[in-house]
C-alpha positions, 0 to 999 in steps of 0.5 A: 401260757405263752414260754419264751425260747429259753424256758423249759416247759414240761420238761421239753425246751422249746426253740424258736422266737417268742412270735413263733411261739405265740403264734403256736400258742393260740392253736393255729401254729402259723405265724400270722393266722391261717388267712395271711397270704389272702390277706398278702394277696389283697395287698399286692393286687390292690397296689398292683391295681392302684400303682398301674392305674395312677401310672396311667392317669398321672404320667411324671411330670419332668422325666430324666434321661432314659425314662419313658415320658408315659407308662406302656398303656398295654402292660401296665393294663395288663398289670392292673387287671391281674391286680383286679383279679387278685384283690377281687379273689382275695376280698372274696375269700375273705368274705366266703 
C-alpha cells in the first residue's frame, strides 16, 4: 500500500516525496527502477551520435558572426563514435 509523506504508518512517519515513496513501494528502492541509468546512457550516446552526425551532413545554412561555417570534422567524429560505443553498450545491456 503506497503512504503519502505525512502519513503515519505503523507507527514510523515516513519522510519523502510520494515518488520516492512509490518507488520504494514496488521493492526496488531506486527511483526509476535499477536499469535507469542504461536507460540514461542510451539516451545521451543516441543523441550524442545523431547530433554529431546530422552536425556533419547538414551544416547551418546562413551562419552568424563568430560561428564556424561547418562542424570540426575530426571532434564531432570523435564525439559520435564515443555516442556509438555508449548507445551499443547500453542496448546491450538492456538486451543481456
Amino acid at each position: 500500500m503506497l503512504c503519502r509523506w505525512w502519513e503515519v504508518k505503523a507507527g514510523a512517519v515516513h519522510l519523502g516525496s510520494p515518488l520516492t515513496l512509490a518507488a520504494q513501494g514496488s521493492g526496488s528502492g531506486l527511483l526509476g527502477g535499477p536499469g535507469l541509468i542504461v536507460w540514461i546512457v542510451l539516451a545521451l550516446g543516441g543523441a550524442m551520435l545523431v547530433g554529431n552526425v546530422m552536425a556533419l551532413l547538414r551544416p547551418p545554412t546562413r551562419t552568424r558572426e563568430g560561428e564556424l561555417a561547418r562542424a570540426p570534422v575530426a571532434r564531432s567524429a570523435a564525439m559520435a563514435a564515443i555516442g556509438a560505443v555508449a548507445a551499443i553498450w547500453a542496448l546491450a545491456s538492456l538486451v543481456t
